[in-house]
C-alpha positions, -999 to +999 in steps of 0.1 A: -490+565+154-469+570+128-429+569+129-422+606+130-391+622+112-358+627+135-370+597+158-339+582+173-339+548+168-355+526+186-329+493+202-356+466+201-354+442+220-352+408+201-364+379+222-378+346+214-408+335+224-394+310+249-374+339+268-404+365+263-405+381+292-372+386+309-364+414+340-360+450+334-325+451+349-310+417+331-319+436+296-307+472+308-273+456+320-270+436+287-281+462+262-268+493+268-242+503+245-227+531+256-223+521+291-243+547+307-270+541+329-308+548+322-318+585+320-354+587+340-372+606+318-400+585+316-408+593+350-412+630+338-436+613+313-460+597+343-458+628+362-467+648+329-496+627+325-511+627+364-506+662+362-533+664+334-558+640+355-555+658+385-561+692+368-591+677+343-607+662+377-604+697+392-624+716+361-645+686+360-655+686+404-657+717+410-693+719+392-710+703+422-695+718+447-703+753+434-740+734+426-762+755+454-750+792+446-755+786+405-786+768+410-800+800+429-783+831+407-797+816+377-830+803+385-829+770+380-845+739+394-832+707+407-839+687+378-828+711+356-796+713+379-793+674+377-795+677+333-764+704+340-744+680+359-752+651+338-747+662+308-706+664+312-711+619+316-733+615+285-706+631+255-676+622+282-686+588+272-695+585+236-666+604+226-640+584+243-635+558+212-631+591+186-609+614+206-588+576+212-584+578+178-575+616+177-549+606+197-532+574+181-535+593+151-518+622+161-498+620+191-505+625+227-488+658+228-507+675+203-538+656+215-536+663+249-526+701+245-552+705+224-576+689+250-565+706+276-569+739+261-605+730+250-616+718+291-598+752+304-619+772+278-650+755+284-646+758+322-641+795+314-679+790+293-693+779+325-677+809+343-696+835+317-731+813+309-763+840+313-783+801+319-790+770+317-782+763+277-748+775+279-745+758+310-754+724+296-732+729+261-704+737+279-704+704+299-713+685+265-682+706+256-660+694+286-667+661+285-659+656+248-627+675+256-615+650+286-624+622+271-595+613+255-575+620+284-570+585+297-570+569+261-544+590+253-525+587+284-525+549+287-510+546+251-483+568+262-480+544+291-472+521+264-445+538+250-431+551+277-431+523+305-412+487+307-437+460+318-418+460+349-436+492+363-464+502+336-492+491+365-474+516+391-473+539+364-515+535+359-518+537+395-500+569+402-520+583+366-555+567+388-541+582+420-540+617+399-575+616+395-586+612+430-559+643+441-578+663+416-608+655+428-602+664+463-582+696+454-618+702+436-635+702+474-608+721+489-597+749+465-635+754+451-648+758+486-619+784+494-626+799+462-666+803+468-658+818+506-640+850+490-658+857+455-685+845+431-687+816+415-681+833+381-650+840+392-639+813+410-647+791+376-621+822+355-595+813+377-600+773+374-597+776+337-563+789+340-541+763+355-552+741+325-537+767+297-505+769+315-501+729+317-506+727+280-482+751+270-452+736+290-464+703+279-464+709+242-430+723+244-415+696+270-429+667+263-425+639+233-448+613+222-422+590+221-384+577+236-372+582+202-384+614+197-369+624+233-331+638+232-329+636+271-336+595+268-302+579+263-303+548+245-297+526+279-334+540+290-348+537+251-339+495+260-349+495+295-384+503+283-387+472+260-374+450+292-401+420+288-418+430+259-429+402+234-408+414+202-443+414+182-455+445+210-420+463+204-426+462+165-460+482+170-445+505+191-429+516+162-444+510+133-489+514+128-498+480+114-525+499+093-557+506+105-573+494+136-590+459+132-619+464+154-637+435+138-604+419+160-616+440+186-653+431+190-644+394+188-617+395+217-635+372+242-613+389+272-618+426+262-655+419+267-647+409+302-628+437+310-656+455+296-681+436+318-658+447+351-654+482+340-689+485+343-694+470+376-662+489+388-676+525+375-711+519+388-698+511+422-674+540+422-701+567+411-722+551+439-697+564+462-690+601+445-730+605+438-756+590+463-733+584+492-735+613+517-775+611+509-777+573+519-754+579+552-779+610+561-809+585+556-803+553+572-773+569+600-791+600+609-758+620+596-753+657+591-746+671+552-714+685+567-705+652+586-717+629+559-695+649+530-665+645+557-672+608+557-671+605+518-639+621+519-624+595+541-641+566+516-625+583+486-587+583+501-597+551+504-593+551+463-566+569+462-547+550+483-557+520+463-547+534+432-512+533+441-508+506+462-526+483+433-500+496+408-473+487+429-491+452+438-497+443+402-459+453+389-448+434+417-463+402+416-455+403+372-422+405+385-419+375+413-440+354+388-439+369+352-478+356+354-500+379+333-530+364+347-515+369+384-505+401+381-540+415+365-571+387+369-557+375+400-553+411+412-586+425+397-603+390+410-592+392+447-595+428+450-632+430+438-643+400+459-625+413+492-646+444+483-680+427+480-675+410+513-667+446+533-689+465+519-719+432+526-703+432+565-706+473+568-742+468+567-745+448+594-724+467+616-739+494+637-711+520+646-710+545+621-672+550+625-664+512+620-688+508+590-671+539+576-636+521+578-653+489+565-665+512+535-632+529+532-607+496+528-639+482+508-630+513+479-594+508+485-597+469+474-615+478+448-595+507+437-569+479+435-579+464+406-573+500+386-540+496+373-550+458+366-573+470+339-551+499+323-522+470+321-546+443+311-554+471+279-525+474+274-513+438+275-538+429+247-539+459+226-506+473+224-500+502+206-537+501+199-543+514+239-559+545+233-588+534+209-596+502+232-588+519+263-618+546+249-643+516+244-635+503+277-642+536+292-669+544+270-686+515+285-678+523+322-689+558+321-722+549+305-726+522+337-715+559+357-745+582+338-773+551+345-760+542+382-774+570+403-812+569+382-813+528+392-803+540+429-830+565+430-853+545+413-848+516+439-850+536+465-884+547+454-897+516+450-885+500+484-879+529+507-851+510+522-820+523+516-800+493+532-808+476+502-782+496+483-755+482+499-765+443+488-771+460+451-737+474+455-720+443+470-736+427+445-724+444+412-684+441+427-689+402+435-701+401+395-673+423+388-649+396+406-658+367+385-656+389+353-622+390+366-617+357+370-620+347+333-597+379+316-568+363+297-543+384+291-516+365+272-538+364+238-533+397+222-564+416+200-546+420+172-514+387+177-520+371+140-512+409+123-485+418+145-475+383+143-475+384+101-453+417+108-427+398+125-420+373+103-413+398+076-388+411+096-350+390+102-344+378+139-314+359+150-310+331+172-301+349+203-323+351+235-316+386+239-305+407+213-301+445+198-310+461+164-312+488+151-344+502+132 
């Protein structure tokens, strides 16, 4: 993004590569220059940002839930029903790379206003379609509009966060899209018990609006462009930043290289775990209450209960894996710890619970066993959104948008291969080994992900030596 006009300058931190990554607190206490400690408003940032997830999941959920009563006032079939509820996935992903770009071009608080706007108003479509045309353009229309939500949110991340607490940071933004999506269950169902669905769908559209209005006005795209961040917090947010990341924060290094991109051998492993990660996870939000209703004997009511408790399992994973992965950077300043070891471990643990649920005959115990197995691999969330960010750098939101592009493509195929198994085999226990499976693969594409090697290092690299350092290990300057 380009430097904007009135942007405070930025005190970057100069370090050499020996020292690279040094504490948060060590650089705050020898780098603030007026004495005064760190505002927090970057924690306004992250709250800004779950805010948007939670609200986007709620537009985006409560679709199915309100399924059954527009599905019998306008006629339509089950397939057709299926094509509505589909289509959101399809442009959701393809669109995830251009709307990136939207938003490193512009700024996430135009882009994000703008996108919020666009999901409220195409909920509101929803609310007024006469059938099933409408129906489906408006969810082509939502998903182009949320896709850039994460893309643009992880480069603000970026921006916003020190090293020391950008995973936290992605798992409180992963932990907002699991509140959404339960506030979808509860506030559409309340919703559907008092008036239409029409209706119910007008008054989801609002809260959206409202978000984007305060946001445009309250938020900045930057620390620099902030006049509540003091200069100690401006520093803080360097803290353990190679000095090439903390030039592109500031300044575009032209266009992206994504000839650079393509050829990254760890991006395509992140890639490859995305996929595993997404497929599992739909698994889960899709077929799930089916499969427990076929091979337990459980009720719809009972079995939607039980996928509640499975998904808190993610939500508790989200932040919990955030916290993990900021604190084990921290103890060991290891990249590869702190996200492949994280992703690695929490993907495998997975695997094994949800492989030892299927032997287990109490429903109850193979729901808990199902439960941690989503929180594990919830874990490795804030892994990936760090590892993006760790090779990428200001380049987040157009890699983040392939790597999603890639997972939610794995999320549109997933529940055709389940159904298509099961209609080949007619033995739904299968679907746990396929599952098991796919995370296990998802663990060793963990494995391999180095992190220290950035996508675009030789550029930023070229940058830096056009610019003057000095010999000191830590150091300020003004840009």
């Amino acid at each position: 993004m380009v430097k904007q006009d009135g942007e405070a300058p930025e005190p970057a931190v100069l370090i050499q590569p020996s020292t690279a990554e040094v504490t948060t607190r060590e650089i705050a206490d020898q780098c603030a220059p007026d004495g005064k400690p760190p505002t927090a408003i970057r924690y306004r940032v992250v709250a800004w940002l779950t805010a948007a997830a939670a609200l986007a999941y709620l537009c985006r959920n409560s679709l199915g839930i309100a399924e059954s009563q527009i599905r019998d006032d306008l006629g339509l079939t089950l397939s057709q029903s299926g094509h509505v509820m589909g289509a959101f996935f399809w442009s959701y992903a393809f669109f995830q790379v251009p709307t990136g770009a939207f938003s490193h071009r512009f700024g996430t608080r135009l882009a994000l206003t703008i996108f919020a706007i666009a999901w409220s108003v195409t909920t509101l479509f929803t609310a007024i379609s006469p059938g099933l045309w409408l129906l489906i353009t408006a969810q082509l229309l939502m998903g182009i509009a949320q896709a850039g939500i994460f893309p643009a949110s992880t480069n603000t991340v970026n921006y916003w966060m020190p090293m020391s607490t950008r995973s936290l940071a992605c798992g409180v933004l992963s932990a907002g899209m699991q509140v959404g999506a339960i506030t979808a269950s509860i506030v559409t169902g309340l919703l559907l018990s008092v008036m239409s669905w029409r209706w119910s769908f007008a008054l989801i559209s609002l809260p959206g609006v409202l978000w984007a209005l305060a946001f445009y006005f309250r938020f900045r795209d930057r620390p620099g462009l902030s006049p509540e961040a003091n200069a100690a917090e401006r520093t803080l947010i360097q803290a353990g930043r190679p000095r090439a990341q903390i030039v592109a924060a500031d300044d575009d290094i032209g266009p992206t290289d994504w000839k650079a991109v393509l050829l990254h051998p760890g991006l395509w492993l992140i890639h490859g775990q995305q996929i595993c990660r997404a497929a599992g996870y739909m698994f889960f939000v899709s077929w799930f209450p089916t499969f427990l209703q076929e091979t337990r004997g459980v009720s719809i009511e009972h079995s939607g209960y039980m996928q509640g408790v499975v998904l808190a399992g993610a939500l508790v994973g989200s932040l919990l894996g955030g916290m993990l992965t900021d604190g084990i950077w921290r103890k060991t300043g290891s990249l590869w710890l702190s996200r492949s070891g994280v992703g690695a471990t929490a993907l495998g643990v997975c695997s094994v619970l949800i492989l030892c649920s299927w032997f287990v005959e109490d429903l109850n115990f193979a729901i808990g066993l199902l439960a941690f197995g989503v929180l594990f691999a919830q874990l490795a969330s804030p892994a990936m959104f760090a590892a993006v960010i760790d090779i990428s750098g200001s380049r987040a939101a157009q890699v983040l948008g392939a790597v999603n592009m890639t997972g939610n493509l794995a999320v549109a195929v997933c529940p055709i291969l389940v159904g298509i198994l099961f209609e080949q085999t007619a033995n739904w226990n299968l679907v746990l080994i396929l599952f098991a499976a796919i995370y296990l693969i998802g663990a060793i594409f963990w494995a391999f992900v180095d992190t220290r090697k950035g996508i675009f290092d030789k550029a930023e690299h070229q940058a830096e030596i056009a610019r003057p350092s000095n010999a000191f290990s830590v150091a300020t300057a003004e840009e």
